[in-house]
DRENDO-1510 file (C-alpha; in Angstrom, 1 decimal, always signed):
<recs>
REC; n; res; u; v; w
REC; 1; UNK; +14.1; -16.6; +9.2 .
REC; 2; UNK; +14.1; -20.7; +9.0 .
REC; 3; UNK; +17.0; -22.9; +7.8 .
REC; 4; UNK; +16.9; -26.6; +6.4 .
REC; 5; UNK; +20.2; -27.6; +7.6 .
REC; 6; UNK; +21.8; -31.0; +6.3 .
REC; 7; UNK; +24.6; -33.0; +8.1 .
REC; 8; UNK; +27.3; -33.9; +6.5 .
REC; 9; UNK; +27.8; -37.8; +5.5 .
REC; 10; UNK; +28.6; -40.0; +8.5 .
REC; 11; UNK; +28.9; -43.8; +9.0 .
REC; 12; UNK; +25.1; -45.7; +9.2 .
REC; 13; UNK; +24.3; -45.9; +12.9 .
REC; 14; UNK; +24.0; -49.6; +14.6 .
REC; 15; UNK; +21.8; -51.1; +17.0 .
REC; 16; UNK; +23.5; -52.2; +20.7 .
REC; 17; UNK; +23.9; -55.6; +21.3 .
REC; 18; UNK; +21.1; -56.7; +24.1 .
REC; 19; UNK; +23.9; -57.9; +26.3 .
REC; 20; UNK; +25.8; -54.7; +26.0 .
REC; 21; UNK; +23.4; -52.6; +27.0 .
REC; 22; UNK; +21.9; -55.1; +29.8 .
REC; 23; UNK; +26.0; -54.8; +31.2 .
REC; 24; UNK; +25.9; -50.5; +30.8 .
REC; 25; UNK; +22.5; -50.6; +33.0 .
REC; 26; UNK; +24.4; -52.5; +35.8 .
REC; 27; UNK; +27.3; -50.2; +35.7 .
REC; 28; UNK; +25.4; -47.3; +35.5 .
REC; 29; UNK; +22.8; -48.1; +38.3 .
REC; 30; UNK; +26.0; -48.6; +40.5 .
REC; 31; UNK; +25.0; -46.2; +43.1 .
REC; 32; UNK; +21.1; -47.3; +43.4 .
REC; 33; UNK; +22.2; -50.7; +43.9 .
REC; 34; UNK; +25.0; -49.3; +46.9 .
REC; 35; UNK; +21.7; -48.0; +48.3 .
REC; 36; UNK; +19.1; -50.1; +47.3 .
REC; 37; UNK; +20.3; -53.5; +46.3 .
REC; 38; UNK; +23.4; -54.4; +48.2 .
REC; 39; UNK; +21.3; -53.0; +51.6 .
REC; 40; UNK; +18.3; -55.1; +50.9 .
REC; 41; UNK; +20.5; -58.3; +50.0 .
REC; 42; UNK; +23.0; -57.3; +53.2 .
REC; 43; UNK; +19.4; -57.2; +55.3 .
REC; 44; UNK; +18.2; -60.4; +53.9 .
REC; 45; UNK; +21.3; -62.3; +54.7 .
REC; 46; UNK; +19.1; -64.9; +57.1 .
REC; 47; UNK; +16.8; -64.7; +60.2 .
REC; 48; UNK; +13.3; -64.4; +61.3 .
REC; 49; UNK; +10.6; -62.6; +59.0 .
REC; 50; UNK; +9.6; -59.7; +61.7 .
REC; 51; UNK; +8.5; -56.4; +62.0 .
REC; 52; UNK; +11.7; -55.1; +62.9 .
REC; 53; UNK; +12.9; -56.5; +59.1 .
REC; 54; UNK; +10.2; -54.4; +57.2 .
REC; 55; UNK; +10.7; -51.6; +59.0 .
REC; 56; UNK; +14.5; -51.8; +58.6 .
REC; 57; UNK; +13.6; -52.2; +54.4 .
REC; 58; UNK; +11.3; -49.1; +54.3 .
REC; 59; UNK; +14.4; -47.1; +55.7 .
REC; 60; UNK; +15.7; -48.6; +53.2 .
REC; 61; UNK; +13.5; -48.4; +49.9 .
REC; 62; UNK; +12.5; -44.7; +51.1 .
REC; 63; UNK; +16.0; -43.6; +51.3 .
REC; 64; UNK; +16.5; -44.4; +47.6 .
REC; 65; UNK; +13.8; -42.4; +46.4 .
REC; 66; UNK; +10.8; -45.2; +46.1 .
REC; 67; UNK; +8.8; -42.7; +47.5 .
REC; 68; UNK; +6.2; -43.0; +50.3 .
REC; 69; UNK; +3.0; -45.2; +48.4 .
REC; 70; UNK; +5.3; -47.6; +46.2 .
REC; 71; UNK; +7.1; -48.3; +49.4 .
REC; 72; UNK; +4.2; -49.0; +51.1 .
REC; 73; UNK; +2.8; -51.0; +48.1 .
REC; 74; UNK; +5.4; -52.9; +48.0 .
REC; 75; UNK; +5.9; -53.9; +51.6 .
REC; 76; UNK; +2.3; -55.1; +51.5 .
REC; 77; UNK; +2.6; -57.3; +48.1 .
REC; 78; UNK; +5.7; -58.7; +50.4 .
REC; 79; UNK; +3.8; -59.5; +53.7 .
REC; 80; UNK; +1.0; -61.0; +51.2 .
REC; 81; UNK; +3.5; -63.3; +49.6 .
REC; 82; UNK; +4.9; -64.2; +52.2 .
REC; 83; UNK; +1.8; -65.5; +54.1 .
REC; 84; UNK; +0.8; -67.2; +50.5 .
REC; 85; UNK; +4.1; -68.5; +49.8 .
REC; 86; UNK; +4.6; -69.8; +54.1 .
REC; 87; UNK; +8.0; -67.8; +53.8 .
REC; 88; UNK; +10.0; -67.9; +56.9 .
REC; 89; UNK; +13.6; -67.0; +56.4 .
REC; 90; UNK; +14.7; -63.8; +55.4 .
REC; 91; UNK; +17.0; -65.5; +52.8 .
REC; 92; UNK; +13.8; -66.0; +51.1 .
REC; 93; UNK; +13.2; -62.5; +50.6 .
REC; 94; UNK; +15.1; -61.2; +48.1 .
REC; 95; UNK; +13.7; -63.2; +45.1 .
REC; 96; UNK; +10.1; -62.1; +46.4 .
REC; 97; UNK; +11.0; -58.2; +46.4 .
REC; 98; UNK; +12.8; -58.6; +43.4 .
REC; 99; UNK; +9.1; -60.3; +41.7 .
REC; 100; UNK; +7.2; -58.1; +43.0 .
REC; 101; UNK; +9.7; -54.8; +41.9 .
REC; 102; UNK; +8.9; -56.6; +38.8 .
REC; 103; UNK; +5.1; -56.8; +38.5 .
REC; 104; UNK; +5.2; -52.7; +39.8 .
REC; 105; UNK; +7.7; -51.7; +36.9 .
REC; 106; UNK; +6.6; -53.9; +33.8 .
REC; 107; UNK; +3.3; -51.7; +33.2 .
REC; 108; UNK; +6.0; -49.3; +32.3 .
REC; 109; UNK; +7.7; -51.1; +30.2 .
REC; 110; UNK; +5.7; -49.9; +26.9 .
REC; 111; UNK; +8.2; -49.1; +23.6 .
REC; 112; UNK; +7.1; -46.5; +21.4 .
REC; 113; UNK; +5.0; -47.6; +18.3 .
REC; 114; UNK; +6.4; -44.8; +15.5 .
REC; 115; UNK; +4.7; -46.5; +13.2 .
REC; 116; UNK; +1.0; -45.2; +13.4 .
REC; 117; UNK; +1.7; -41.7; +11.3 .
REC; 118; UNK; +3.9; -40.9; +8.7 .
REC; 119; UNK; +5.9; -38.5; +9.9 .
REC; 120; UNK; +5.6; -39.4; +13.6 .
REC; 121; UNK; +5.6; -36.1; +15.5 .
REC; 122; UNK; +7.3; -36.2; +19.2 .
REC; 123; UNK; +7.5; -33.2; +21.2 .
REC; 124; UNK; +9.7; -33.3; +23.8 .
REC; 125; UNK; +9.5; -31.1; +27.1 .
REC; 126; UNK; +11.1; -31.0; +30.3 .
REC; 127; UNK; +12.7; -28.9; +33.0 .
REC; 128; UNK; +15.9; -27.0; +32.5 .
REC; 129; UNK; +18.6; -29.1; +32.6 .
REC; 130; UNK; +16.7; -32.5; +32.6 .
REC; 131; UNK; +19.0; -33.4; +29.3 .
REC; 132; UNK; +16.3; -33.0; +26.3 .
REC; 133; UNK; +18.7; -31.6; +23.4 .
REC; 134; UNK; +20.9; -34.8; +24.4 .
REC; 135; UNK; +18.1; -37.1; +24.6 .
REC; 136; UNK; +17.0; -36.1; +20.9 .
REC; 137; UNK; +20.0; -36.7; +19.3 .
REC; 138; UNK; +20.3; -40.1; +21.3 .
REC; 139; UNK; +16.7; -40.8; +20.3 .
REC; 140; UNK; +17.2; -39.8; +16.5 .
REC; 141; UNK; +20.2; -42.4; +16.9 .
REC; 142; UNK; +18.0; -45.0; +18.1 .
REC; 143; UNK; +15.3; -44.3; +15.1 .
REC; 144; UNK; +17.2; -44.7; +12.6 .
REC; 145; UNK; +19.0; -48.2; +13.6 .
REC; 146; UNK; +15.5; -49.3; +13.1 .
REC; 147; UNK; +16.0; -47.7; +9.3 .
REC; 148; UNK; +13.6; -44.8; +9.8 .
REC; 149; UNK; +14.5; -41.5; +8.6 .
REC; 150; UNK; +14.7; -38.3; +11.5 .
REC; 151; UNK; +14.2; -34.8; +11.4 .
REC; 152; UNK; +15.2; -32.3; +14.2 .
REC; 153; UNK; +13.4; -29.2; +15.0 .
REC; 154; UNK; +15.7; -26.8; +16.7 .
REC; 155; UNK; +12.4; -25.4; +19.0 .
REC; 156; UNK; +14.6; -24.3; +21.9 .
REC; 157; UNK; +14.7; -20.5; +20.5 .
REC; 158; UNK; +15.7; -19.3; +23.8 .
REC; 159; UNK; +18.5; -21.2; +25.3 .
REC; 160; UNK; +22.1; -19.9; +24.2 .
REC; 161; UNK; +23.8; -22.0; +21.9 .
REC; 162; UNK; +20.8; -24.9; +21.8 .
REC; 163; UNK; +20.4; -24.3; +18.5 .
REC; 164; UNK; +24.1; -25.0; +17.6 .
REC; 165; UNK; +23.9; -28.1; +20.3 .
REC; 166; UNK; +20.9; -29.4; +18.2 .
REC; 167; UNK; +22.7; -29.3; +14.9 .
REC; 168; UNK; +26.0; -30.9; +16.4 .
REC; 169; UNK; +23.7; -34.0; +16.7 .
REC; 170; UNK; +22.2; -33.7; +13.4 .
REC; 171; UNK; +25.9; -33.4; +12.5 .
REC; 172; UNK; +26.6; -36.4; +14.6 .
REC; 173; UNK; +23.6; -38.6; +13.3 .
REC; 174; UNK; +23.7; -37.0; +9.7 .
REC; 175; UNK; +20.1; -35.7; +10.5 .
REC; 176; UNK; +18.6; -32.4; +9.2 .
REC; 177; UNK; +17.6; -29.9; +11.3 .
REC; 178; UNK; +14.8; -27.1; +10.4 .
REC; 179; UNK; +16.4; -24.5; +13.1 .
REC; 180; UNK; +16.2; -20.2; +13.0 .
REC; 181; UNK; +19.2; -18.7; +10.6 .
REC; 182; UNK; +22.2; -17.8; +12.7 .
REC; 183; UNK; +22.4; -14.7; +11.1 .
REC; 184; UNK; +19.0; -13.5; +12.5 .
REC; 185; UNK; +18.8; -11.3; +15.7 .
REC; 186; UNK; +15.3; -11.9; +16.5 .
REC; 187; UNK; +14.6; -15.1; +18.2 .
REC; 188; UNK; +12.4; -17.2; +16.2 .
REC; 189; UNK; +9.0; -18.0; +17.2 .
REC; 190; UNK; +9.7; -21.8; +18.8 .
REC; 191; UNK; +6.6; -22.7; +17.3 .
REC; 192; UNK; +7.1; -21.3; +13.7 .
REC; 193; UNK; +10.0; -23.5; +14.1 .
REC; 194; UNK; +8.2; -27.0; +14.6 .
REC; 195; UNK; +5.6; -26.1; +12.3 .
REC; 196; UNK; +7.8; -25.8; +9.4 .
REC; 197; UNK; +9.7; -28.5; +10.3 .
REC; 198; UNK; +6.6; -30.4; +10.2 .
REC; 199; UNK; +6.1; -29.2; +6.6 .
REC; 200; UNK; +9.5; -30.2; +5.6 .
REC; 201; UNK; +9.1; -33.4; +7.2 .
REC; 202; UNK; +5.9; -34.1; +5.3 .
REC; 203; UNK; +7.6; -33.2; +1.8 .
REC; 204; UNK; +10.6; -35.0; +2.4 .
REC; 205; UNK; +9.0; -38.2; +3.1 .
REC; 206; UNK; +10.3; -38.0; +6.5 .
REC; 207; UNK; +9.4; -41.0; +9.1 .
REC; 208; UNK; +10.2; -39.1; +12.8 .
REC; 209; UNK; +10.0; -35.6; +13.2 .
REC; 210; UNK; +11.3; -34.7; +16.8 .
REC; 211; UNK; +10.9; -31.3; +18.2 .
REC; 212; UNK; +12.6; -29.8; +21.0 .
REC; 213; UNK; +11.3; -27.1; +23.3 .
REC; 214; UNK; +12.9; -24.4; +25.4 .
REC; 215; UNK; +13.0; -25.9; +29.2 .
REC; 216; UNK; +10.9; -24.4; +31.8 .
REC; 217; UNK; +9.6; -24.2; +35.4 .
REC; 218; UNK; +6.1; -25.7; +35.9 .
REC; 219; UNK; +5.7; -22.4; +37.8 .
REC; 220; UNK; +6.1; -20.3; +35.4 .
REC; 221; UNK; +3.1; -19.9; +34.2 .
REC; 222; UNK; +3.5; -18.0; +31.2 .
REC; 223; UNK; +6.3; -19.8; +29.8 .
REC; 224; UNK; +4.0; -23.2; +30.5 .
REC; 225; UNK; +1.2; -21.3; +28.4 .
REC; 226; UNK; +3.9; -20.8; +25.5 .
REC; 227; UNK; +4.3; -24.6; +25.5 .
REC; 228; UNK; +0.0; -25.3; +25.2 .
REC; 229; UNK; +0.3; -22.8; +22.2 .
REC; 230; UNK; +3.3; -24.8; +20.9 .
REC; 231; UNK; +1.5; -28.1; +21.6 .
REC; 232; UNK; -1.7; -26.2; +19.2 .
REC; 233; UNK; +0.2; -25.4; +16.5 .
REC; 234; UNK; +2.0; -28.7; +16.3 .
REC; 235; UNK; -2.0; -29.9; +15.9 .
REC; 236; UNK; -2.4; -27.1; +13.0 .
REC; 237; UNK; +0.3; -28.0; +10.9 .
REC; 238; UNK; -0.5; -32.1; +11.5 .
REC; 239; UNK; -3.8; -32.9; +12.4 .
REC; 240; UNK; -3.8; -35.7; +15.1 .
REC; 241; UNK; -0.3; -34.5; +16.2 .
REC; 242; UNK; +1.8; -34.6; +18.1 .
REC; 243; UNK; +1.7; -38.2; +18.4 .
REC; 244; UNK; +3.7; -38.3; +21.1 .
REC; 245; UNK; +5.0; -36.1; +24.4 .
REC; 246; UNK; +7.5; -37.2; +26.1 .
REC; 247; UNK; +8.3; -35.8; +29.3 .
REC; 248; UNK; +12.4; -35.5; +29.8 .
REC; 249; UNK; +13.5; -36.3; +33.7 .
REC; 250; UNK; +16.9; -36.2; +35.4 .
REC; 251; UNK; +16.8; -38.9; +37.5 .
REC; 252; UNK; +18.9; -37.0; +40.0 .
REC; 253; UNK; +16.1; -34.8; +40.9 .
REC; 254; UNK; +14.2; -37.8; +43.0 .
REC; 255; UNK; +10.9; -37.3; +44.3 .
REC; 256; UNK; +10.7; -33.7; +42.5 .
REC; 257; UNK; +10.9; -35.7; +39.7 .
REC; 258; UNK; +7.0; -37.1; +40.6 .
REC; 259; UNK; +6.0; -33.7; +40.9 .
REC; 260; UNK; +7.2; -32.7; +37.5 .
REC; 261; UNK; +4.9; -35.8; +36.0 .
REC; 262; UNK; +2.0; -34.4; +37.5 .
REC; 263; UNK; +2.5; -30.4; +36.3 .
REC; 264; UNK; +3.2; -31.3; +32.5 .
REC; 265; UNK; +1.0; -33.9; +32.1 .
REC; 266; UNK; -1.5; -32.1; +33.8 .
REC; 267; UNK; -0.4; -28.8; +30.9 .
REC; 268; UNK; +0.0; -31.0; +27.9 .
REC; 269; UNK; -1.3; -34.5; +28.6 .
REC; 270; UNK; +2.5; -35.7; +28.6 .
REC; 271; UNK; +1.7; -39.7; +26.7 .
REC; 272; UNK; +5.7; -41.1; +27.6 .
REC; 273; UNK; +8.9; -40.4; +29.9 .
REC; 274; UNK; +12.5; -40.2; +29.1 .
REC; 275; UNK; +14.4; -41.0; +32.8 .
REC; 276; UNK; +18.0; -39.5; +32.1 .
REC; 277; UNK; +21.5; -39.3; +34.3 .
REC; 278; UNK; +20.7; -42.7; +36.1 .
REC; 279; UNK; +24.3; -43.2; +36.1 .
REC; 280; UNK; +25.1; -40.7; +38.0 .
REC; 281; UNK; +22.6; -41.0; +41.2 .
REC; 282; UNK; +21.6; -42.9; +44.2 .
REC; 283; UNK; +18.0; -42.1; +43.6 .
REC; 284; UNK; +17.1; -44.9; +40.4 .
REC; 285; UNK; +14.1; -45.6; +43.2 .
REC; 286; UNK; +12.3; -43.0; +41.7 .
REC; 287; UNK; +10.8; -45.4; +39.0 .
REC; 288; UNK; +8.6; -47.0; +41.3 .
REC; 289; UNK; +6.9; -43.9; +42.6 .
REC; 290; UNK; +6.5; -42.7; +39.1 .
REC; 291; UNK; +5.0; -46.3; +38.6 .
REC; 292; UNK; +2.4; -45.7; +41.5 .
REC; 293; UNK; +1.8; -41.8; +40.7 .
REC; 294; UNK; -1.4; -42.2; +38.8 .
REC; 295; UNK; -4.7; -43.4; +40.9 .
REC; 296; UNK; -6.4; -44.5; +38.2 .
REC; 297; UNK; -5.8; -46.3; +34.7 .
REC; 298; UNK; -2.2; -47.4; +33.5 .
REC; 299; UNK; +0.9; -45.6; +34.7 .
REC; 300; UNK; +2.7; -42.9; +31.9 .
REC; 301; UNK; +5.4; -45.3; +30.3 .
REC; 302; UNK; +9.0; -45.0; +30.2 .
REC; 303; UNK; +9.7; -45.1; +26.9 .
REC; 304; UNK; +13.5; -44.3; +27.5 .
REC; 305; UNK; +16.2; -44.6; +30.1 .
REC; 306; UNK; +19.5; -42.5; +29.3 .
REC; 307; UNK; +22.8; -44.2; +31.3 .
REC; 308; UNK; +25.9; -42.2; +29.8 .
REC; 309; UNK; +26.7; -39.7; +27.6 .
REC; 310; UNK; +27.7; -41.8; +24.7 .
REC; 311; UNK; +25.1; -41.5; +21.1 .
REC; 312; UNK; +24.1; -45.3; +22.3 .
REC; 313; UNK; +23.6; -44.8; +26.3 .
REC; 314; UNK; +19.8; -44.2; +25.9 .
REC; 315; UNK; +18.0; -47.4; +24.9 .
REC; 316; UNK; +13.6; -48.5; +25.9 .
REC; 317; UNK; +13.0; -49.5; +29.5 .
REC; 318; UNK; +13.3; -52.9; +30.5 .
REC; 319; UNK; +11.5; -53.5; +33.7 .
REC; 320; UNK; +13.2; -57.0; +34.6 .
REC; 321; UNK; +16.4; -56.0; +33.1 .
REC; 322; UNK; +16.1; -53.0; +35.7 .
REC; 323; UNK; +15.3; -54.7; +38.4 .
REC; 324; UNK; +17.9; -57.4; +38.2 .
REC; 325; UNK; +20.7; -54.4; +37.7 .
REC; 326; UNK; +19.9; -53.4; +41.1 .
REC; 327; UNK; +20.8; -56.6; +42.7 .
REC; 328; UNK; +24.3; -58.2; +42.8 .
</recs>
């Protein structure tokens, strides 16, 4: 059996201050830049422009995470801007790396547009672990300080006590959630769930419906087969939907996190990212190989990066903001 479940009154969220967030992405990218950054600007310090200097940076750039073809990507951009420019001081390179970190990142760099469908349907998937109950609540906070209304779909029906984790963010937001009655000892149907969320969504007038889902192994077949039939029913109940998957990663997970791109959009035709825990690794590199994962037409976009635990420590990606955290 299905519950509509209302939060309790709670203060109006409100939007973080630009600069407030721009300082929280410097803080939290702490340990990419004692890998990445302060290396690179330690290496460019002054000198010749040899080979002995690239090589030392793609020690450097592989070591925190860039993966194998952004690396290489980006080393060549740097040799060809440095025979356009007439570079010929290593001094010089650091502004150049940082430009062309830039150009790699900014096709990235796409907010989401909820304001296509009314409601806006966004399933959100992931890994177990990768942080996707926490990134709705965040996400729901982030919704409505643009003044749109939220609803939660409590679709994790297997993980113990996700439900009740879901509807401490409702609780936290004042958000409903559509979730399976706690008295029931069957687990719901994760799917039931969503749909009739969907339904409530649509008669409550409801902007953003966001709809969690159990986490699972790309290998586990079956359970990746529950998610398609998920992704179905979400199409029955809204035709058109969802309007939006969004692929939950925890940054700490580094080039497995590449991987993980390719099995779920590959299984659901994932359309955005949500990057989590970059506060808490060495490994924020991983952005550019996720930039230079697909071959052909525009890379998936990070629609959010999570630095904290706080309701505001998830906020859209800013590619030169980024960049410029990872640099003292």
């Amino acid at each position: 059996m299905l519950s509509f479940i209302k939060s309790k009154n709670s203060p109006a969220p409100t939007e973080l201050a630009p600069s407030s967030w721009a300082t929280r992405v410097k803080r939290g990218l702490e340990q990419t830049r004692n890998s990445l950054g302060r290396q690179v600007s330690g290496l460019f310090g002054g000198g010749r422009i040899d080979a002995a200097l690239y090589d030392e940076l793609e020690s450097i750039l592989l070591a925190a995470d860039t993966g194998v073809d952004a690396t290489t990507w980006l080393l060549d951009e740097l040799r060809r801007t440095v025979k356009w420019d007439g570079l010929t001081d290593a001094v010089q390179l650091k502004g150049a790396l940082q430009e062309t970190l830039v150009s790699l990142l900014a096709p990235l760099e796409r907010p989401l547009d909820t304001g296509t469908n009314k409601p806006f349907i966004i399933m959100l998937t992931g890994v177990n672990g990768a942080g996707k109950t926490t990134s709705i609540g965040k996400i729901a906070k982030y919704f409505q300080s643009q003044g749109k209304s939220v609803l939660l779909a409590a679709g994790d029906t297997f993980r113990a006590a996700a439900r009740e984790q879901l509807m401490a963010w409702g609780e936290r937001n004042n958000v409903a959630v559509i979730a399976q009655d706690g008295s029931s000892q069957q687990k719901a149907d994760p799917a039931a769930v969503i749909f009739d969320a969907i339904n409530a969504a649509k008669a409550r007038g409801i902007d953003i419906v966001l709809a969690d889902t159990a986490g699972r192994l790309a290998t586990q077949l079956h359970l990746m087969e529950e998610i398609k039939k998920v992704k179905r029913v979400i199409a029955k109940a809204e035709p058109g939907a969802p309007h939006e998957v969004l692929l939950v990663l925890d940054a700490n997970t580094g080039q497995n996190a590449v991987s993980q791109v390719q099995a779920f959009d590959a299984a659901l035709g994932v359309t955005g990212l949500v990057l989590t825990k970059l506060d808490g690794t060495a490994k924020g590199g991983v952005i550019a190989a996720i930039a230079r994962q697909r071959k052909e037409g525009p890379p998936l976009p990070i629609r959010f990066l999570g630095m904290g635990e706080g309701v505001d420590d998830l906020q859209p990606f800013d590619a030169r903001e980024f960049v410029e955290a990872l640099f003292d």
